[in-house]
C-alpha positions in Angstrom: -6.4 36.4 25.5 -5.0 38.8 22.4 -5.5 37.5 19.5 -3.3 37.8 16.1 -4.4 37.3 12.6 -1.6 36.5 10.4 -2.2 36.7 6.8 -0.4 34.1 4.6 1.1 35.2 0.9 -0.2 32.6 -0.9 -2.3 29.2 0.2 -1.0 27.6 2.6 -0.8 23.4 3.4 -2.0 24.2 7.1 -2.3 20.2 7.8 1.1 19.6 6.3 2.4 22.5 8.3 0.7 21.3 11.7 1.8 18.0 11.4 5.4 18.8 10.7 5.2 20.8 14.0 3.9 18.0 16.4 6.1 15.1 14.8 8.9 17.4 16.6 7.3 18.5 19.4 9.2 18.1 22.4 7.8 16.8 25.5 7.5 19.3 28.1 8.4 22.1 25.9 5.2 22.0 23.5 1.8 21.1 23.1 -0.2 19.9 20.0 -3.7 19.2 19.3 -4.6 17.6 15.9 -7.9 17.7 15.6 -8.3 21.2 17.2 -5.5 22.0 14.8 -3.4 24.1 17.3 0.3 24.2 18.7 1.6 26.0 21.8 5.0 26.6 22.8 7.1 29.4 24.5 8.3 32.5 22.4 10.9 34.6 23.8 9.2 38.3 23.8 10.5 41.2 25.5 12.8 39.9 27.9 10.3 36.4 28.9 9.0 33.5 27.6 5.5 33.7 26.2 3.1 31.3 26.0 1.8 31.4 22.7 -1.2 29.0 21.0 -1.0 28.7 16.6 -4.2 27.8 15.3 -4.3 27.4 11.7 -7.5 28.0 9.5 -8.4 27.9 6.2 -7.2 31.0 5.3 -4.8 32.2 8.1 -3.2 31.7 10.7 -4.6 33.1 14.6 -2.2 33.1 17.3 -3.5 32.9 20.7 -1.2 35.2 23.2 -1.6 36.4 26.7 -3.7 40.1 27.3 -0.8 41.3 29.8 2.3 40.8 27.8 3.3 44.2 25.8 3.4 44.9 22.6 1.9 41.7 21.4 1.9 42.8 17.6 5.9 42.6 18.1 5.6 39.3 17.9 4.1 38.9 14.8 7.2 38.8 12.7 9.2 36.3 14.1 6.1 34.3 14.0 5.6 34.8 10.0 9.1 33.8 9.6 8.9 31.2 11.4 5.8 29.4 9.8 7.2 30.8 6.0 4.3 33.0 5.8 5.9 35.8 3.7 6.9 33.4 0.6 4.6 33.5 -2.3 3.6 29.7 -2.4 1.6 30.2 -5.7 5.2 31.7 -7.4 7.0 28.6 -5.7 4.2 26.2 -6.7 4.1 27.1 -10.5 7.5 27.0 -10.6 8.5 23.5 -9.6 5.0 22.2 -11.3 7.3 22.6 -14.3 9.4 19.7 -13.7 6.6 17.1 -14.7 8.5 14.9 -12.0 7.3 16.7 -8.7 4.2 18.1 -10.1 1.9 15.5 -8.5 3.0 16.3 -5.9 3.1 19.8 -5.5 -0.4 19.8 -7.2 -1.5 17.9 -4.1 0.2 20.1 -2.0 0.0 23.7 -3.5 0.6 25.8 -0.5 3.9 24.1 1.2 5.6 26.0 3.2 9.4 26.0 4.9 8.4 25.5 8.3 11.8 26.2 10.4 12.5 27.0 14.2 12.0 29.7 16.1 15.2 30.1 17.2 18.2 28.7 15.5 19.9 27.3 18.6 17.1 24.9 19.1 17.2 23.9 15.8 20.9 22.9 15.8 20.5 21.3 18.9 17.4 19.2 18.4 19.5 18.5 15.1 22.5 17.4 16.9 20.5 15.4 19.5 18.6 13.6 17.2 21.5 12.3 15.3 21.3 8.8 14.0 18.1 7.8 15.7 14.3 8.0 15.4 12.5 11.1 15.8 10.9 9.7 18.7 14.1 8.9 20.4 15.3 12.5 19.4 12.1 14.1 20.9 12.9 11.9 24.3 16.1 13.0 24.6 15.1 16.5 23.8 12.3 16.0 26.7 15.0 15.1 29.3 17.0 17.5 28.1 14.2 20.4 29.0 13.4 18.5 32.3 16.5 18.8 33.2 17.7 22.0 32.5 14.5 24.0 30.8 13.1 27.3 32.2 9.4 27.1 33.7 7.0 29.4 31.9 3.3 29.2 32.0 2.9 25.6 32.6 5.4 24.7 30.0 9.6 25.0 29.7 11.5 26.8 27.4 14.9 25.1 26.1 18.2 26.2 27.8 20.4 29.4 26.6 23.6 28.1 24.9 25.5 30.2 27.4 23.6 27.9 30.3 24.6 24.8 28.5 27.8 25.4 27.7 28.3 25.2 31.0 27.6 21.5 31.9 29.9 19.3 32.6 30.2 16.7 30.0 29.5 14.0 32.3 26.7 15.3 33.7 25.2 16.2 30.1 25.7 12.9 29.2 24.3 11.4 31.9 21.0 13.7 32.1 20.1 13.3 28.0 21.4 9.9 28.4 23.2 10.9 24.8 27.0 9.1 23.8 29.9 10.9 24.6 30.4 11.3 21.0 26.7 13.2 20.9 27.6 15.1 24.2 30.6 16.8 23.1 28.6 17.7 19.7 26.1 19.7 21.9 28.2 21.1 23.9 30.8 22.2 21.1 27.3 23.7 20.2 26.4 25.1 23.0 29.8 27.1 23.5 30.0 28.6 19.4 26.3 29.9 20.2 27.5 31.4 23.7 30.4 32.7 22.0 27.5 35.0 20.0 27.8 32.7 16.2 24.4 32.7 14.5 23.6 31.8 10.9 21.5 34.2 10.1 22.9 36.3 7.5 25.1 33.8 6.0 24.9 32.3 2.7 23.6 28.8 2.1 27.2 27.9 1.6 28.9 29.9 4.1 26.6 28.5 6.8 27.2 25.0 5.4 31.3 25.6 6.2 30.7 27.0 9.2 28.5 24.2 10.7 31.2 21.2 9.2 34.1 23.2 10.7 32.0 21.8 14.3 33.0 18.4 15.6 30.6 15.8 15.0 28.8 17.4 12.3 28.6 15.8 9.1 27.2 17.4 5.5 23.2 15.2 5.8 23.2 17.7 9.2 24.9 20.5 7.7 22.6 20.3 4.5 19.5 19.3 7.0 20.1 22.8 8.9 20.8 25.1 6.0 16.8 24.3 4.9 15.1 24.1 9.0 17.3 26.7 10.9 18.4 28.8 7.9 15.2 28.5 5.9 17.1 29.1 2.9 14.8 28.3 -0.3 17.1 26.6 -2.7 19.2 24.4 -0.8 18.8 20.6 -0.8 20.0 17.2 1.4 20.8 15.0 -1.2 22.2 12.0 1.9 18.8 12.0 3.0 17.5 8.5 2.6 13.9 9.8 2.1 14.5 11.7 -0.1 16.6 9.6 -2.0 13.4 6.6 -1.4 11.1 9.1 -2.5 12.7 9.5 -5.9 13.1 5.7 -6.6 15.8 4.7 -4.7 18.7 6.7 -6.2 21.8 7.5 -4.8 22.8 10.9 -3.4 24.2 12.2 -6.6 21.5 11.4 -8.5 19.1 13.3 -5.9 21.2 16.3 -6.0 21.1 16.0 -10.0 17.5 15.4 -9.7 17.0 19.0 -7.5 19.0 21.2 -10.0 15.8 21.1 -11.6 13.9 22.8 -8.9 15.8 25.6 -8.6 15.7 28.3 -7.1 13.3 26.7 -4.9 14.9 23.2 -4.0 14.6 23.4 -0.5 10.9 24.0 -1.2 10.8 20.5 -3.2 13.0 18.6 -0.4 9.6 19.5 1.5 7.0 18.3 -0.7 9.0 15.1 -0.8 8.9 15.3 3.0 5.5 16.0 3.4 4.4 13.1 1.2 6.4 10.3 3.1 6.2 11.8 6.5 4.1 14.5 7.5 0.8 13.1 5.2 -2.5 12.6 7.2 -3.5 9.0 7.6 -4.3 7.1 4.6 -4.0 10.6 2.6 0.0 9.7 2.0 2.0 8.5 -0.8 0.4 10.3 -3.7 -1.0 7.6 -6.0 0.1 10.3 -9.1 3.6 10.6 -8.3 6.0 8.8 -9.9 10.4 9.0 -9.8 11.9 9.8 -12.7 12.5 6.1 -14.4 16.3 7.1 -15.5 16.5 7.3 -11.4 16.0 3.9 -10.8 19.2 2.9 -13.0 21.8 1.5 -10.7 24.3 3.8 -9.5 27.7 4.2 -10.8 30.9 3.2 -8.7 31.6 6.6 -7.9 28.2 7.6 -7.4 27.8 8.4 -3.6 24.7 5.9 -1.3 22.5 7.6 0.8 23.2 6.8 4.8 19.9 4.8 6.1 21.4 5.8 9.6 19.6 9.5 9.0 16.2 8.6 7.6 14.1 9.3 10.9 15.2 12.8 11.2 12.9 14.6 9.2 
């Protein structure tokens, strides 16, 4: 095996990051290990799909890839962005420590980091699959999804090509993800603007925001959702998303997004501490005994003020 040594700028919340990683690992398509602390999934890399093993240490992260593939340092930058390694999580951290609110939190968890996708396409359509259910539903109807019509690569499968699932026949979509009709013409709506050759990278926060409502059966909690884990843009926020909304006493989704002015320009990073303390914590390490909501968030909400959806909580 070749082995790569990537440097993070800044700590890094390894566990936090690991964690985050195998809550969405799809069967089939990736393998975790907790306590050896690695992940493996398929990387596209000139022209195949590499098998590639993350194992993160104390101080970096070393990526286990095959000796025969070429150019294996190529594949060190998609992997940084990937994992967020190039953000300077000390900068971030100091930063949002000065809203006395989150600082418990991001004092616990220093070294955060905005753990996307490797590709965008899977993250809209694990997004889009895993619509108003549990993450362990989404991650079996991702499974069938690859067992159906995933690409075998070194003992694992990589996720169809938008062009190959654009393709399917509704009906037979449907009836292989066992998704609603409502879901399956969401994905395949997907499937066809990604085929068409649309990406998000390069687009502002707010453009890509537009662009992804302007698909059917995509609402603003996805729209927001996808702006921070497929566009891993730093200062955007979900302010529908019931854990988040939980997590800073039970407000209402105007009072969150008042609440993450405050973290700007690094709001998305904040939406992941709050994330990482409800949902990606290690056993009995959870639910930081030091953090506290803001008491003027626990007020209750004005008529006009806007509930979060409880539909969405699984879907971190």
């Amino acid at each position: 095996m070749t082995l790569l040594r990537l440097f993070p700028q800044g700590p890094t919340d390894s566990e936090t990051a690991l964690r985050m990683l195998v809550a969405h690992a799809i069967p089939g398509a990736e393998e975790a290990d907790i306590p050896g602390r690695t992940y493996t999934r398929l990387l596209p890399h000139a022209g195949a799909s590499v098998r590639v093993t993350v194992a993160f240490t104390e101080d970096h992260v070393a990526v286990d890839l095959p000796d025969e593939i070429p150019d294996p340092d190529g594949l060190a930058v998609p992997i940084r962005r990937w994992l967020d390694l190039d953000s300077d999580t000390t900068r971030i951290a100091g930063a949002l420590a000065a809203d006395p609110m989150i600082r418990p939190l991001v004092e616990h968890r220093p070294g955060i980091r905005l753990i996307g996708y490797p590709d965008e396409f899977e993250a809209v359509t694990a997004t889009v699959v895993g619509q108003l259910v549990s993450l362990a539903a989404a991650r079996t109807f991702m499974g069938r999804l690859v067992a159906a019509y995933g690409t075998p690569a070194a003992g694992l499968k990589a996720l169809p090509a938008p062009q190959d699932l654009a393709v399917i026949p509704d009906a037979e979509l449907k009836a292989a993800i066992g998704l609603t009709g409502a879901r399956t013409r969401t994905l395949r709506a997907v499937a066809q603007k990604w085929a068409d050759g649309f990406t998000l990278a390069h687009l502002t926060a707010d453009e890509a925001r537009r662009a992804l409502l302007a698909l059917p059966g995509i609402g603003p909690w996805t729209a927001d959702y996808l702006t921070v884990r497929a566009l891993q843009h730093p200062d955007t926020f979900a302010p529908g998303d019931l854990v988040a909304c939980r997590a800073l006493g039970s407000v209402t989704a105007d009072q969150a997004r008042t609440t993450a002015e405050r973290w700007a320009p690094w709001r998305s990073y904040g939406l992941m501490h709050l994330w990482a303390d409800a949902a990606y914590a290690a056993p009995g390490r959870g639910g930081t005994r030091a953090w506290k909501p803001d008491p003027d968030l626990t007020l209750l909400p004005e008529p006009t003020s806007s509930p979060c959806r409880a539909a969405i909580a699984p879907r971190r």
